[in-house]
C-alpha positions in Angstrom: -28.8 -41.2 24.8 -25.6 -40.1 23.1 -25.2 -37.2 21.7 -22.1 -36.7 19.1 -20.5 -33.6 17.1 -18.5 -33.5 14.2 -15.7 -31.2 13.7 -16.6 -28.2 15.1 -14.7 -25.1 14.1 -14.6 -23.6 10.5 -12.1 -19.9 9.8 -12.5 -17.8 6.7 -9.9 -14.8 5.8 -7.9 -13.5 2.9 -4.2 -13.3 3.8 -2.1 -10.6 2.6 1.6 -9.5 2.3 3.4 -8.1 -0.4 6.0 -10.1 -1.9 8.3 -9.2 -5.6 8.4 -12.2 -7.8 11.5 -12.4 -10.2 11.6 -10.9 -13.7 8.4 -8.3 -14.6 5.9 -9.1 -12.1 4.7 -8.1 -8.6 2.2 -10.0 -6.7 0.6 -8.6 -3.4 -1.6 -10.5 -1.2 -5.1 -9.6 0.0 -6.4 -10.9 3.4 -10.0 -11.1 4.7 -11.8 -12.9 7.2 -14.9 -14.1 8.3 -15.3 -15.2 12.2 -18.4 -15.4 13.6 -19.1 -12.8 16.3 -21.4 -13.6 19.3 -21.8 -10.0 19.6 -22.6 -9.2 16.0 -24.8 -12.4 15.0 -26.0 -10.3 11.8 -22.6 -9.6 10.5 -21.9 -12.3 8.0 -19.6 -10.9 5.3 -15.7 -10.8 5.3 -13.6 -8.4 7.0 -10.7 -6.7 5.0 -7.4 -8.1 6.9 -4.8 -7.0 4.7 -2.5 -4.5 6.0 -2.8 -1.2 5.1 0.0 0.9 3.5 0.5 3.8 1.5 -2.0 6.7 1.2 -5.0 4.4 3.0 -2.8 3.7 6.0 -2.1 7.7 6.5 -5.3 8.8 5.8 -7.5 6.1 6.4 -10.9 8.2 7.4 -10.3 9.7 3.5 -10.3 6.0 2.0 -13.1 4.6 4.3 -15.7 7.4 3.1 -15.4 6.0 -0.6 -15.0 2.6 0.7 -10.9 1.9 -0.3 -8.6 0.0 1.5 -5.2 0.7 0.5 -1.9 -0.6 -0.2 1.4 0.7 -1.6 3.2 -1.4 -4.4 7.1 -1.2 -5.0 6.0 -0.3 -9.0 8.3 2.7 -10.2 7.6 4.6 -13.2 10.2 6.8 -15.0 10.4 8.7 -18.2 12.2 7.9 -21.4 11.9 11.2 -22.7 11.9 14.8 -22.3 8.8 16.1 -21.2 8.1 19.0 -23.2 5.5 22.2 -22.5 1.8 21.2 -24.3 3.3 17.9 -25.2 0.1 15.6 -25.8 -1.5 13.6 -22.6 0.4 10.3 -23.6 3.7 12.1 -23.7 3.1 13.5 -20.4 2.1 13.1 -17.2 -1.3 11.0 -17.1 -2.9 7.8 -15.6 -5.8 5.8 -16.8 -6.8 2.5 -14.5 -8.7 -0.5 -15.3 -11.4 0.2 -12.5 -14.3 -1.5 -13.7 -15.3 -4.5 -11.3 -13.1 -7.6 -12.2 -14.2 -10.9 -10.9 -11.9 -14.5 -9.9 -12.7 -17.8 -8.9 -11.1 -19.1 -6.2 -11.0 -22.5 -5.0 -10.8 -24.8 -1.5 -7.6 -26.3 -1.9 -8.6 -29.3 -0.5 -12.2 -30.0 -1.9 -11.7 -28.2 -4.9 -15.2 -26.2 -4.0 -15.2 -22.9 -6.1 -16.3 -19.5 -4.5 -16.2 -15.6 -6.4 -14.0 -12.4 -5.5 -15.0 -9.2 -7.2 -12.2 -6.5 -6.9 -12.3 -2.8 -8.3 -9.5 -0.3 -8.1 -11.2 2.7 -7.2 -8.4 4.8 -6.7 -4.1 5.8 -7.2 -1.3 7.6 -6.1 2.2 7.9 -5.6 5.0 10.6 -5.4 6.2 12.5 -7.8 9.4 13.0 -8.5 11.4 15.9 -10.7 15.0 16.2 -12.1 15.4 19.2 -10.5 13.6 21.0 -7.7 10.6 23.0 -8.8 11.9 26.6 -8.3 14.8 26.1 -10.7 12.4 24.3 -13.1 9.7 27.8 -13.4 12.2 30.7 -11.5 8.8 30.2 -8.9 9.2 32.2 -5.2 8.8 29.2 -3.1 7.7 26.0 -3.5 3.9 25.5 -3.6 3.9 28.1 -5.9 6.6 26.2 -8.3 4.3 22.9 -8.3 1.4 24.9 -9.1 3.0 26.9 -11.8 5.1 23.7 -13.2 1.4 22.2 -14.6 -0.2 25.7 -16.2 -1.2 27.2 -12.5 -3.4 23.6 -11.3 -2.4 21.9 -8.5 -1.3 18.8 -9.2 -3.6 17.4 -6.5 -6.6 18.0 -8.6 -6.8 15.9 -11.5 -8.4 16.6 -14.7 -12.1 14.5 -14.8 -13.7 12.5 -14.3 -10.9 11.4 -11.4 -11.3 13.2 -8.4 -9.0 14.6 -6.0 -8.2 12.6 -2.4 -8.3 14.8 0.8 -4.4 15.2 0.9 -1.4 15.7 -1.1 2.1 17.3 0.5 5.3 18.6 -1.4 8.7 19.4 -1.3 11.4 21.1 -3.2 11.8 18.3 -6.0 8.4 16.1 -5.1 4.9 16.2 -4.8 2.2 13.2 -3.1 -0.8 12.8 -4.2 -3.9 10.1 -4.4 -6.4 10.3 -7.4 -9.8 8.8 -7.1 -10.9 6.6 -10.1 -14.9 6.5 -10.1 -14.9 5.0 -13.9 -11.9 4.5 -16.3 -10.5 7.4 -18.3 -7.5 9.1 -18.7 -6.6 12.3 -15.9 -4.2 13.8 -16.9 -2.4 17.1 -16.0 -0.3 19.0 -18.4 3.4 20.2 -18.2 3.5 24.2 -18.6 7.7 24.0 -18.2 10.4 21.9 -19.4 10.7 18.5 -17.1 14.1 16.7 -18.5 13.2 13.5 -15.9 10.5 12.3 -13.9 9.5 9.4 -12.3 6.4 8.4 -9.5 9.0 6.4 -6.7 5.5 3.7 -5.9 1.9 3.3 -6.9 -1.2 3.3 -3.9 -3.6 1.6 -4.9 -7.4 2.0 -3.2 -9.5 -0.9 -4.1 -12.9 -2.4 -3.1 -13.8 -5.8 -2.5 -17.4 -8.0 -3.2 -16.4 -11.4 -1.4 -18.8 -14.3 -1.1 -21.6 -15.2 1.3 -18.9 -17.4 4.1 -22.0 -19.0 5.4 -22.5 -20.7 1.8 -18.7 -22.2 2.1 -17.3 -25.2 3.9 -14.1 -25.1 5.9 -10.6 -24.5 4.6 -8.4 -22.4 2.6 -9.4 -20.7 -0.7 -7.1 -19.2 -3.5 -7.0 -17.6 -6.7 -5.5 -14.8 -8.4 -6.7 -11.7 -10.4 -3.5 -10.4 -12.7 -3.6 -6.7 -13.8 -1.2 -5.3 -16.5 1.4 -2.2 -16.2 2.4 -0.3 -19.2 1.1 1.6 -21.9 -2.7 0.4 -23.3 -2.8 -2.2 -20.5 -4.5 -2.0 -17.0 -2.1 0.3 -15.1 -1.1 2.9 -18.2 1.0 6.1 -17.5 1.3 7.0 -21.4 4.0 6.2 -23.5 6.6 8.3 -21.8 6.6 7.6 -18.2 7.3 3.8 -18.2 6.7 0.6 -14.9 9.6 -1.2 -14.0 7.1 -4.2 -13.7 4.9 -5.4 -16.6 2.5 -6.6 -14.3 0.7 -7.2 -11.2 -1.2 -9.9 -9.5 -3.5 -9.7 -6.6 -3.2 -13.1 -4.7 -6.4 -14.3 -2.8 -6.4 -16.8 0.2 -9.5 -17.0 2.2 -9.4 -19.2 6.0 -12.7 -20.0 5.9 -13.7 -20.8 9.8 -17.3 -21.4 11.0 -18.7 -22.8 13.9 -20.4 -25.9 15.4 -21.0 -26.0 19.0 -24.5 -27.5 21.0 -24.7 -27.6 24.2 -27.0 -30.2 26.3 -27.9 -29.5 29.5 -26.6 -31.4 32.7 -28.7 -34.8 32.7 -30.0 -34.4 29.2 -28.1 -37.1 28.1 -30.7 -39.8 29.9 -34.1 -39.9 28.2 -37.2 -41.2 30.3 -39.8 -41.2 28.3 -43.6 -40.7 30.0 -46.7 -40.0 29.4 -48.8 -36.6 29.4 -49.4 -35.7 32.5 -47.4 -38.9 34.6 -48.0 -42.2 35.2 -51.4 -41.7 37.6 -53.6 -42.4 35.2 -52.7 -45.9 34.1 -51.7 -46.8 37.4 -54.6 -46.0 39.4 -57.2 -46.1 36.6 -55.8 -48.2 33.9 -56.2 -45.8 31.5 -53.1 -46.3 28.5 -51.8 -43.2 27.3 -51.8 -42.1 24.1 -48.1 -42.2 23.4 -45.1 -41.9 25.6 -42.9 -39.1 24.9 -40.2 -36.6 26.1 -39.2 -33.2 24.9 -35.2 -32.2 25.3 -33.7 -28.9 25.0 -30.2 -27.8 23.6 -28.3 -25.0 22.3 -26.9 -24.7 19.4 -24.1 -22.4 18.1 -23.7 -22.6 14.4 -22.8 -20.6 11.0 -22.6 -23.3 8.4 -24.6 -25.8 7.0 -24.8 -28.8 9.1 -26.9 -32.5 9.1 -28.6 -34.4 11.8 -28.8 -38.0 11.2 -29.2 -40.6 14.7 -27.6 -44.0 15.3 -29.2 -47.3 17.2 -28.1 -49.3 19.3 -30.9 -51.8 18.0 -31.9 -50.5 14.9 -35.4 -50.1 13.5 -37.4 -49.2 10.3 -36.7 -45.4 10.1 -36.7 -45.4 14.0 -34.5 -47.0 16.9 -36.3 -50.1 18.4 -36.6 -50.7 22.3 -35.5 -53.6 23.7 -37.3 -55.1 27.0 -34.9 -55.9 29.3 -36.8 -59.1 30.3 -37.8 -60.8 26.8 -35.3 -59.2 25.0 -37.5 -58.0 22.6 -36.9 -55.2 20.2 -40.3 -54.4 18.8 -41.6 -51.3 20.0 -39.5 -48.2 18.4 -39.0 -44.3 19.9 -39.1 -41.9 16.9 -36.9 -39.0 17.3 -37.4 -35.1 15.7 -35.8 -31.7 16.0 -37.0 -28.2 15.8 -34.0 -25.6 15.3 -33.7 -21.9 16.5 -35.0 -18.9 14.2 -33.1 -18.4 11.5 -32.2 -22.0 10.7 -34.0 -23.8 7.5 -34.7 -26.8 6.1 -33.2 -27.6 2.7 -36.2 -25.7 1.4 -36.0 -23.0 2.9 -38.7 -23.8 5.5 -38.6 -23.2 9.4 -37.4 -26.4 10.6 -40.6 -27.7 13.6 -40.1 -31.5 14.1 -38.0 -32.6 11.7 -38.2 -36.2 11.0 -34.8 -37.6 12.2 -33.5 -41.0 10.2 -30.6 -43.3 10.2 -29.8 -42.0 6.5 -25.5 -41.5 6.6 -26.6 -38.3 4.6 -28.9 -36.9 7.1 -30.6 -34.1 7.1 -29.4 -30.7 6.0 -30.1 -27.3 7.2 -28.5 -24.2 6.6 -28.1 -20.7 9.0 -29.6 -17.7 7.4 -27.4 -16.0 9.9 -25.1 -16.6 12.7 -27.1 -18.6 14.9 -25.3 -18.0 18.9 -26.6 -20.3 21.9 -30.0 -20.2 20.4 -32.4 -23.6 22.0 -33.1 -26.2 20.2 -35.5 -29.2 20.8 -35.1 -33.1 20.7 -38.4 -34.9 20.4 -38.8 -38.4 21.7 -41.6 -40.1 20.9 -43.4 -44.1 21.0 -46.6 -43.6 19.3 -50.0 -45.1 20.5 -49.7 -48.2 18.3 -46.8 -49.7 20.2 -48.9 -48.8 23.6 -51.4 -52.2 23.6 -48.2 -54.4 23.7 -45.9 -52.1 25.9 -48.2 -51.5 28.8 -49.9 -54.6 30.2 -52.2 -54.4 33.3 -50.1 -55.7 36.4 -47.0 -56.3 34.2 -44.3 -54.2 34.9 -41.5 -53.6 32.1 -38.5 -52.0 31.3 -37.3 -50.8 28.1 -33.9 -49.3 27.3 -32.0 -48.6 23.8 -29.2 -45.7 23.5 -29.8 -43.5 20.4 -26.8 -41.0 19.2 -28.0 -38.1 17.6 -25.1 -36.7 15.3 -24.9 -32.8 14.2 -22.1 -33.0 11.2 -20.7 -29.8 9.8 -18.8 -31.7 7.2 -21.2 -31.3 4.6 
């Protein structure tokens, strides 16, 4: 018998780096990745690759509780205008953030197959900057208390609701850091007490949370798409009408490596069926007795995380079945039917436990599909002639020999 695999290994991630693009727009890239774990066989989602920057990458415990990852974007904000004591929120200092879940399609660039991202910025931040440090700005003692006093006596680390405040924010004469949690869209705000003649935020950090697709539902290769987000006033990242992007937009840009695996294992030896009755030979040869079917049962593992088909070749094909061919006669008439049962957690293409699977000669084959990672979990190969080939295969005082070479084929190219 031969046994054959296709293409073994499939890769899934999201690739990430941030790169400017010319003339109002910034795209920054998110990376993921799906690898099947032998140690983790249950975890089957994506793993956030991207590289983390900005208020995430300092205080990443602070983002993980909320379930952000983070990264920093070169996106500058500065004021036109004056801002002036009790001007309204748009004049001032405010954010509001498109944070409802967005969804994109992207694709396998080869195939063309079409998978769904869901993104959702669930929180911002960046570094404020003043035209002069705070003490001269409100005659404060030091300055912590000129921050404070500079926005009515709030620390500008709280927000007004319904953002919420991150675990950090730090300060210096003539800045202030800070990271604003975004559970719905609405406009926080906080509200100038002194004159500000300038002030910009240097960057925006953005926390954001990902749905990706089931990888075990996806075939091998590279996946893209992009989810664009506005900057400016009314549009996805608004800071008012006063304090103005230096970039009208930006795009996230997905790529997911989509890598599974396909491995099975035989074990030394299994590669030669000899097909026998139950319990031997005795009780034909010493009593004449035919048995009811010749058979053999052969074990594998089978690594897998993706879809996969069985289908068998013949070396002397038969009618759903490969055909035996005495070696004396040449005959072909007799034929071995071969099934498979698969490990827990690997079904049928409804669904079902897959026990003895009817194996065919069909170029589509078979299909089943891992709930889970399946890891070096046994298999079986049934052989099997059936008792109506036994009359014409077992002749008293007749010896015979029958040989054929079946390949069994496990594609993942499905």
């Amino acid at each position: 018998m031969d046994f054959r695999f296709s293409k073994g290994l499939v890769f899934v991630s999201l690739f990430g780096g941030l790169f400017s693009m010319p003339a109002q727009a910034l795209t920054q890239e998110i990376r993921a990745g799906f690898v099947p774990d032998p140690a983790n066989p249950q975890r089957n989602g994506f793993v956030d690759q991207t590289p983390q920057s900005g208020y995430c990458a300092a205080y990443p415990t602070d983002c993980k509780t909320y379930g952000l990852s983070g990264v920093r974007l070169p996106l500058r904000f500065s004021s036109s205008l004056t801002i002036e004591p009790g001007a309204g929120e748009r004049q001032g200092a405010m954010f509001k953030i498109a944070s409802q879940w967005r969804s994109l399609t992207v694709r396998n660039v080869t195939t063309g197959e079409a998978a769904t991202v869901e993104m959702r910025i669930g929180g911002v931040g960046s570094q404020y900057v003043l035209s002069d440090t705070a003490v001269n700005l409100t005659g404060a003692d030091s300055d912590a208390q000129a921050h404070h006093k500079l926005w009515g006596g709030t620390n500008w680390l709280f927000p007004s609701r319904p953002c919420e405040a991150g675990a950090m924010g730090t300060h210096g004469p003539d800045f202030y850091r800070f990271f604003w949690r975004t559970p719905v869209e609405a406009v926080c705000s906080k509200q100038a007490a002194y004159r500000i003649p300038w002030m910009s935020y240097e960057y925006l950090d953005v926390g954001y949370e990902l749905r990706t697709p089931n990888p075990l539902a996806m075939s091998a290769g590279l996946y893209t798409g992009e989810l664009n987000y506005g900057a400016g006033p009314g549009r996805d990242f608004d800071t008012g009408d006063n304090i103005l992007p230096d970039s009208s937009s930006v795009t996230f840009r997905f790529v997911l490596d989509v890598q599974h695996v396909l491995k099975v294992d035989i074990p030394p030896g299994g590669n030669r069926i000899e097909l026998t009755p139950q319990g031997g030979w005795q009780a034909w040869l010493q009593e004449g007795r035919r048995p009811s079917r010749l058979f053999r049962d052969q074990t594998f593992n089978i690594g897998v995380s993706a879809p996969f088909r069985m289908f068998i070749e013949c070396e002397h094909p038969g009618i759903g079945a490969c055909s035996l061919r005495d070696t004396e006669s040449g005959s072909t008439f007799p034929q071995v039917y071969l099934s498979v049962s698969l490990p827990h957690g690997i079904t049928d293409s409804s669904g079902q436990p897959v026990k003895n699977h009817r194996l065919t000669q069909s170029g589509a084959g078979a299909l089943f599909r891992p709930g889970h990672y399946v890891d070096r979990a046994p298999g079986v190969l049934h052989f099997e002639v059936p008792s109506h080939y036994m009359e014409d295969m077992l002749q008293p005082g007749q010896a015979k020999r029958y040989t054929g070479n079946v390949t069994v084929i496990w594609d993942s190219e499905v």
